[in-house]
N, C-alpha and C positions, 0 to 999 in steps of 0.2 A: 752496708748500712742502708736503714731504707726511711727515706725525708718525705715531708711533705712539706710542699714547695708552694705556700699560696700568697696570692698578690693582688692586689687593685690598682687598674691601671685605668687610666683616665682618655689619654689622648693615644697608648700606644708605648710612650716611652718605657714604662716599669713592666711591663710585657715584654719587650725586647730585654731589658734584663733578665727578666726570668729566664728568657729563653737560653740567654748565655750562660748563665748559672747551671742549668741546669742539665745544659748540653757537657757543659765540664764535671760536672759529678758524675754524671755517667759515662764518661771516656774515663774515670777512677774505676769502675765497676760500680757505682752505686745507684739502688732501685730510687727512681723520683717518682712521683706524682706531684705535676703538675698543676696549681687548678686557680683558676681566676675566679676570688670570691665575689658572689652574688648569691639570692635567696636560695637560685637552688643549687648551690656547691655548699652552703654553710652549714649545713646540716649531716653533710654527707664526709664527715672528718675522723672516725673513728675509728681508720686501718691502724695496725701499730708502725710503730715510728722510733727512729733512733735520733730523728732531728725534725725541729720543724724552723724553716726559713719563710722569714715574713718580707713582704713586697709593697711599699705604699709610696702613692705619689702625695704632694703637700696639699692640703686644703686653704683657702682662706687662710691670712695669720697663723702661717705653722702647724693646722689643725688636721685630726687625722677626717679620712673621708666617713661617712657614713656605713661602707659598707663593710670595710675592715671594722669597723667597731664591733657590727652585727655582729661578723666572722667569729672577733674575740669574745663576745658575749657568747654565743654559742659553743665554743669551744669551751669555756669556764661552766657552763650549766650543761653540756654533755659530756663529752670524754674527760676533762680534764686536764687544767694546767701542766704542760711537762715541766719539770725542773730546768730553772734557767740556763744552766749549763748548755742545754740542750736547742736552746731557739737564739737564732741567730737574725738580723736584718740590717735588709739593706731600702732605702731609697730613691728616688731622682726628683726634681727641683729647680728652681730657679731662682738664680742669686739676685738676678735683677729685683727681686719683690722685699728684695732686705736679706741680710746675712743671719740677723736673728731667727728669720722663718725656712732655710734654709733647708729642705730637708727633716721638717719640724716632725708630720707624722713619724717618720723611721725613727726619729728621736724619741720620740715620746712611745712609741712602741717595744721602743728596748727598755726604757726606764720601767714600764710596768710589766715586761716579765720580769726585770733584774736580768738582762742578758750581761755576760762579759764580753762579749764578740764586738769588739767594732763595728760602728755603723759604717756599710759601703754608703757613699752618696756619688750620685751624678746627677752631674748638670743635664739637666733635661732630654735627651734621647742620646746614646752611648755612638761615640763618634769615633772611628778610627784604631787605630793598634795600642794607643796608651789608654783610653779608655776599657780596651779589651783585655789588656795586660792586668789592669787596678781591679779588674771583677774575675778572672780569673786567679789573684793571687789573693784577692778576700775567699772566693770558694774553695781556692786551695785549704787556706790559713781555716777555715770555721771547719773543711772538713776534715784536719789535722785534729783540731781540738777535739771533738766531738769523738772521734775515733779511739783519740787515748784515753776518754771518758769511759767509752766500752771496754777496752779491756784493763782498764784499773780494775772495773766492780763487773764483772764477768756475772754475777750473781745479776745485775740490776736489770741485764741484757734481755730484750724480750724481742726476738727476731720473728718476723710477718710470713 
């Protein structure tokens, strides 16, 4: 399966998850790309893809950052939305700022693809073996799904 794996990371922390995520899809065998959006990764989105994993820390009241928005503007006015099935996200955050903001971008970034995936969240930079365990068994769990998506519709399947 070949993903594209991009994220906005603020201080560090949604960076380290990516990194884990992404170290564990490819000990499955799966191609990643990597890439931390900014101006000039946003434009540069058009490899094909069997999944795209989104990565955003919380702005302000829950809000997404500025540059994942770009990301997703550009991704809608160049290559094109993938079908929800296919986009997955996760977060990190801090509960201390309120429970309602919590992780707000990753939330509000699966509500507008319409993702079915579970939002992963973590509490602000990934700590220890149970936090390893919970991002590990989200990349497990999204690249399960994703996977039996490919070979339902074999026809849909567009390999890079």
């Amino acid at each position: 399966m070949h993903v594209l794996l991009a994220y906005a990371s603020l201080s560090g922390n949604t960076r380290e998850v990516a990194r884990i995520v992404t170290a564990r899809l490819r000990m499955h065998g799966h191609v990643v790309r990597c890439v931390e959006v900014d101006g000039a990764h946003a434009a540069d989105i058009g490899q094909p893809r069997d999944a795209l994993l989104l990565g955003c820390w919380t702005d302000n009241a829950g809000r997404t950052p500025a540059e994942m928005k770009q990301f997703v503007a550009t991704l809608h006015d160049g290559p094109g939305m993938p079908p929800a099935a296919r986009v997955a996200v996760f977060g990190t955050g801090e509960t201390q700022w309120g429970q309602e903001y919590y992780c707000g971008a990753a939330h509000r970034l699966a509500r507008f693809f319409g993702s079915p995936h579970p939002v992963l969240e973590i509490e602000q930079m990934p700590h220890g073996d149970a936090d390893t365990r919970t991002i590990h068994h989200w990349a497990d769990h999204v690249s399960a799904a994703i996977e039996a998506l490919r070979h339902a519709d074999p026809a849909r399947h567009h390999a890079g």
